[in-house]
N, C-alpha and C positions, 0 to 999 in steps of 0.2 A: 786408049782402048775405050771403044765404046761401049754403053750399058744394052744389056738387052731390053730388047723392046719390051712392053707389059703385055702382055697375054689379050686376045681379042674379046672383048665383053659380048657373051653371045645372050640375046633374048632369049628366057624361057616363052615356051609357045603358052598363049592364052587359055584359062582351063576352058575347058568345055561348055558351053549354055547348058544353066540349069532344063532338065524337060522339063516340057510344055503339062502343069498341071491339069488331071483327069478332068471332068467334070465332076464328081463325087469330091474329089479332093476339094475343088472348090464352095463346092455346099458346106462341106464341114468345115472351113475355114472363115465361110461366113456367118456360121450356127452360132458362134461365140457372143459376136456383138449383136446378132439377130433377136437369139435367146434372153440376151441383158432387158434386152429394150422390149421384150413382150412383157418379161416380168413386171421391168418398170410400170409396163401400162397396165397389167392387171393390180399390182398393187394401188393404183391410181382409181382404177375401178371400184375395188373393193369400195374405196373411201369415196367415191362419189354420193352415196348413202347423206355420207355427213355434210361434203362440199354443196348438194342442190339445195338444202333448204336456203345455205344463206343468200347465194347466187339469185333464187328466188324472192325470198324478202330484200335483199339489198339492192337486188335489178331494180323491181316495183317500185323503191323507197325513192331509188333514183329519178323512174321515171316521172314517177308524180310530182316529184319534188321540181323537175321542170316544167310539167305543165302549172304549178301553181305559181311557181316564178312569173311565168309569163302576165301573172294578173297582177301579184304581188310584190314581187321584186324574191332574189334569192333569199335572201335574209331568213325573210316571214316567213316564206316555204317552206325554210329548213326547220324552224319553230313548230311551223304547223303541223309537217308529216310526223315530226317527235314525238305532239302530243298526242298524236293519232296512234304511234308504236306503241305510246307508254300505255293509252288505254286499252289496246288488244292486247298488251303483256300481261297486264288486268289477267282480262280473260283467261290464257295460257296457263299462269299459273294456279289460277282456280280449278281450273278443268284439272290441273296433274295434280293437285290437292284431294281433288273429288274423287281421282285413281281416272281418270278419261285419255284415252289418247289422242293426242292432237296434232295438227299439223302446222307451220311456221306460219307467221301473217301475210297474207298477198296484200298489194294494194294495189288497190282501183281509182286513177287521178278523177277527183270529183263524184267519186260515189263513197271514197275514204279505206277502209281493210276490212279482211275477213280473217276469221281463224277457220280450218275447216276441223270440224270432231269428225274422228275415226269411229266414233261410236257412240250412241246417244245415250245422253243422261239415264236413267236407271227410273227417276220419277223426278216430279213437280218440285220437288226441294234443289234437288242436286242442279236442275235446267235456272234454278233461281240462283241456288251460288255462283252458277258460273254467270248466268248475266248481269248480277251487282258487282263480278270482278271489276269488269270493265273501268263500270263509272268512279267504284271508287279511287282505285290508282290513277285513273284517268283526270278525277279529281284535283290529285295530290301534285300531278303534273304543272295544272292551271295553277295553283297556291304558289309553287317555285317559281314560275315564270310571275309570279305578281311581286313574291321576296324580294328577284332579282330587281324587280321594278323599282322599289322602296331604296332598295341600296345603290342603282344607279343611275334613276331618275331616266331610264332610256324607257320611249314609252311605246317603243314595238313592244316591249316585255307586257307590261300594262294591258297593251290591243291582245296577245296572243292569252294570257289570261282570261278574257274577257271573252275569247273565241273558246277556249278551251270549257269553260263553266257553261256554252252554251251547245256546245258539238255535247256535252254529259248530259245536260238537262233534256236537248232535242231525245236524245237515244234513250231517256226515261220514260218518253210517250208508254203509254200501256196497250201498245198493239203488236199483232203480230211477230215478226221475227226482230223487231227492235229490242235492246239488252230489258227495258218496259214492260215489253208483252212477256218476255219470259219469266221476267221477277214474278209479276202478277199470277203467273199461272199458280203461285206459290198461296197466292191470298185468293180471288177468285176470278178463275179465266171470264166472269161474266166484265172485271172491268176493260176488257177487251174492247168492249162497246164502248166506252167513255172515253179512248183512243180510236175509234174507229170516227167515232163525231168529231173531237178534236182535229183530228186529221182532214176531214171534209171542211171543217173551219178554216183550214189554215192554208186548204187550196181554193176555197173560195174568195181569202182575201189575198192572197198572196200565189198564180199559179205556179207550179214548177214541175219541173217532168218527174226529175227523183220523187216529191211526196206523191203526184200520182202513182207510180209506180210501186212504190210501199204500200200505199193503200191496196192495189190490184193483188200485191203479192200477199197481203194477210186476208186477203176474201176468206182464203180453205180453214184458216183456223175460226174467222169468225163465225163462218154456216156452221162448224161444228160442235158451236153452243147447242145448235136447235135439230140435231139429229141423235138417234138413241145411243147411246153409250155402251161398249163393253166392258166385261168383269175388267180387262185389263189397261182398259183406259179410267175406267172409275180406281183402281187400285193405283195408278199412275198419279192420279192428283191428290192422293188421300194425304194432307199433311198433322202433324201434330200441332193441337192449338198454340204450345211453347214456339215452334218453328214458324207460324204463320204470325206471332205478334213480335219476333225478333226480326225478321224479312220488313216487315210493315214498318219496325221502327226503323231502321236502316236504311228502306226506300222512301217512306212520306218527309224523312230527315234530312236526306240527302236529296231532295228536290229541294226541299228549303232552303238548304245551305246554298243552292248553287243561284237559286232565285237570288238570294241574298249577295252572293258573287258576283253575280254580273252586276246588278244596281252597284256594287261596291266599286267597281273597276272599268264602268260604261264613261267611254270619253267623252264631253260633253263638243258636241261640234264647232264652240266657237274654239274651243282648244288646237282644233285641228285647220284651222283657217291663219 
């Protein structure tokens, strides 16, 4: 006897294609990952506040640092725009000591960094602490780079010291918008003039476009020895004698020191042969 046969396997029939989503349907199915990703970016926003300055100091840092390359080699560059940072950090922190708001350091390959103030000094004292920031840190900078020198005998360290004692001393000049002029405005803006002659000295022997340039650019402070003064520029320079003999010791001291700097750490050129 034979078995029955097994029963015939019938296909179920295919379901149905999903319909064809609305247009609406499709908007709000892309709202999801749309919405993530606006948030993403405003929160990104928010914070660009904090991201530009470094972008901006660190852009500039970069750039200079290849254009100095090019003359220097990378090394020096990198040495050199350091000690350039550490002396506007000088400044920075001075200014936020002074209660000032400030902006990050730019830099400019060949003409060195700025800090920009959000708001100016208050008077003649405050415009002085902030310009002996500079030189001092700026200072302390060239001392480590001469340390390092002593301990290992590499004498980029030595050269960048020697560069560092004299980028502080040059910017002690007493003119104009140099950290110099500003000190001085502490003791008396008339020595403005004895930087404004130095300066003509020193494009007389030596031209260059920067020192002209500086020169041009402190013209307006120096005519403004010799025009009358108001109540609230005479109350702008009024310092206390305590404050104009501690400035004077801290600036006439610290020219010294750096005079003394550089003869200390100046390579003598057969060395370099």
């Amino acid at each position: 006897m034979e078995p029955n046969p097994p029963p015939p396997i019938i296909a179920a029939p295919p379901p149905p294609p999903p319909p064809e989503p609305t247009y609406w349907q499709k908007v709000m199915k892309n709202l999801g990952p749309v919405g993530i990703g606006l948030l993403f970016l405003f929160k990104l926003l928010t914070k660009v506040k904090f991201i530009l300055p470094f972008l901006k100091t660190g852009g500039t840092m970069i750039l200079s640092i290849g254009a100095y390359a090019m003359l220097w080699g990378w090394q020096f560059a990198v040495g050199f725009v350091l000690l350039i940072f550490i002396h506007e950090l000088g400044h920075l922190i001075a200014a936020r000591q002074c209660g000032l708001k400030t902006g990050w350091p730019m830099f400019i390959p060949f003409m060195g960094a700025v800090i920009a103030l959000k708001e100016a000094p208050r008077n003649a004292w405050i415009e002085a602490e902030v310009g002996i920031g500079g030189p001092l840190l700026g200072t302390l900078g060239a001392v480590a780079c001469e340390a390092i020198y002593l301990q290992t005998g590499n004498q980029m360290f030595r050269a960048l010291a020697y560069t560092g004692f004299f980028l502080n001393l040059f910017n002690l000049a007493p003119i104009g918008f140099l950290d110099g002029g500003r000190i001085v405005s502490a003791l008396s803006p008339w020595l403005w003039i004895v930087g404004f002659i130095i300066m003509i000295g020193l494009i007389i022997v030596h031209f260059n476009f920067i020192l002209l340039l500086i020169l041009i650019m402190s013209l307006p402070r120096l005519f403004s020895l010799f025009r009358a003064k108001t109540e609230e520029e005479i109350r702008y320079y009024e310092v206390t004698p305590i404050q104009r003999l501690k400035m004077a010791g801290m600036y006439f001291g610290l020219v010294a020191f750096l005079v003394y700097g550089m003869k200390l750490t100046l390579i003598p050129r057969a060395a370099l042969q």
